[in-house]
Each structure stands twice: as C-alpha cells, then as structure tokens.
C-alpha positions in Angstrom: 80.1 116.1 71.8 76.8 114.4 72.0 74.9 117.0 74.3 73.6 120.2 73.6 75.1 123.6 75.3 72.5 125.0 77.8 73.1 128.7 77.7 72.8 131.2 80.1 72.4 135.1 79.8 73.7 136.9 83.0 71.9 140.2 84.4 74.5 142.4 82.5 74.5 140.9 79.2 70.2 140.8 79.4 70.9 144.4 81.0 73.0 145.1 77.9 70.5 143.4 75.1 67.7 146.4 76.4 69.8 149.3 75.1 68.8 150.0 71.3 72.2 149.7 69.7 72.2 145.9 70.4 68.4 145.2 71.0 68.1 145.1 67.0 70.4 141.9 67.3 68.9 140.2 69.7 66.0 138.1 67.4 69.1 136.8 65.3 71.2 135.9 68.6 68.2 133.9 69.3 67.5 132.5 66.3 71.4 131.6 64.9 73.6 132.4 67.3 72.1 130.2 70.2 71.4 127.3 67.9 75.3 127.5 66.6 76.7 127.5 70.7 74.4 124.8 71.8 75.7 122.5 69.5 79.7 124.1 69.5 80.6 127.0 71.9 84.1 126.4 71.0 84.6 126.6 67.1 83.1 128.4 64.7 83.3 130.9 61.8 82.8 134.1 64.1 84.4 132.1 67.3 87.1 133.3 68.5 88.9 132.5 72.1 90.3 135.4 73.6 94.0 135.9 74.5 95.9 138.4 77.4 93.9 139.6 80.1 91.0 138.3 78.6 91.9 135.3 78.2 89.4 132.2 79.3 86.4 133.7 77.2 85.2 133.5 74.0 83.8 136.6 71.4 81.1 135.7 68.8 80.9 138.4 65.9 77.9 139.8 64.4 78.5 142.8 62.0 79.9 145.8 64.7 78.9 144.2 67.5 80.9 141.5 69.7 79.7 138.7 72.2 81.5 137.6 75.2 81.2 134.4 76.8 82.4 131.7 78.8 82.3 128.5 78.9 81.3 125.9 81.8 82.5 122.4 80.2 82.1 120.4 83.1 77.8 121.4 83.1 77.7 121.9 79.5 76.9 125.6 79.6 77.6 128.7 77.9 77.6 131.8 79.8 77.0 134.6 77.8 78.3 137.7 79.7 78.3 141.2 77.8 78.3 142.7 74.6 79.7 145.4 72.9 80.1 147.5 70.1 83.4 146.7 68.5 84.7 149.7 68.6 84.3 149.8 72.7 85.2 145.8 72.9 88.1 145.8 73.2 
C-alpha cells in the first residue's frame, strides 16, 4: 500500500468526540490513532474487524473506550463512525 488513508469523521462520531467522557481522547486520536490508519486501517495492535451483525467495520481500542469504522478501499478512506465506551459497545 503506497498511499496514505484519507480519513473522514461523520456528524455522529464528531457529535460523539464533544461529550466529556471521550473528548479527553480526542488529542491522542489525532495525534496516534490517525497517523496509524492512514498508513494501515486494516491491521494493527488495537485493530480488530468485527464479526456478526457488525460485521464490515473495524474497532480501534484505546483504554475503555472503542472506535468504529469503516473502510472505503476503492477511495482509500477510513470512515470513522462512532465511539463508545466499552462497556456500551457492544
């Protein structure tokens, strides 16, 4: 994979990063997370593709909280949806 991921926040998962409980995280999603999925959305230490009726996206952990995206191959763009507290994830 030569080219870099492009990502993109949707309305609920920008929505989601102004509540308090995740907006402590959001300077490390920006500074680590982003860098990782630009250069490999797919695999990682804290990637994992989801299975069941989730299937088709991807979660990226960070401590108690959880990361879902997708991912656009075709344009070279990750997608990054919602987050959650684990205990709410799933």
């Amino acid at each position: 994979m030569s080219a870099e991921f492009e990502i993109s926040e949707t309305a609920l998962f920008q929505k989601m990063m102004l509540k308090p409980q995740f907006a402590q995280f959001y300077p490390k999603i920006l500074d680590y997370v982003y860098p990782q999925l630009r250069q490999n959305p797919y695999f990682g230490t804290n990637i994992k593709k989801l299975k069941g009726e989730i299937s088709g996206k991807y979660r990226y952990r960070i401590g108690s909280i959880r990361l879902f995206y997708t991912i656009d191959g075709n344009r070279a763009i990750v997608f990054m949806v919602t987050v959650k507290d684990r205990k709410d994830a799933y």
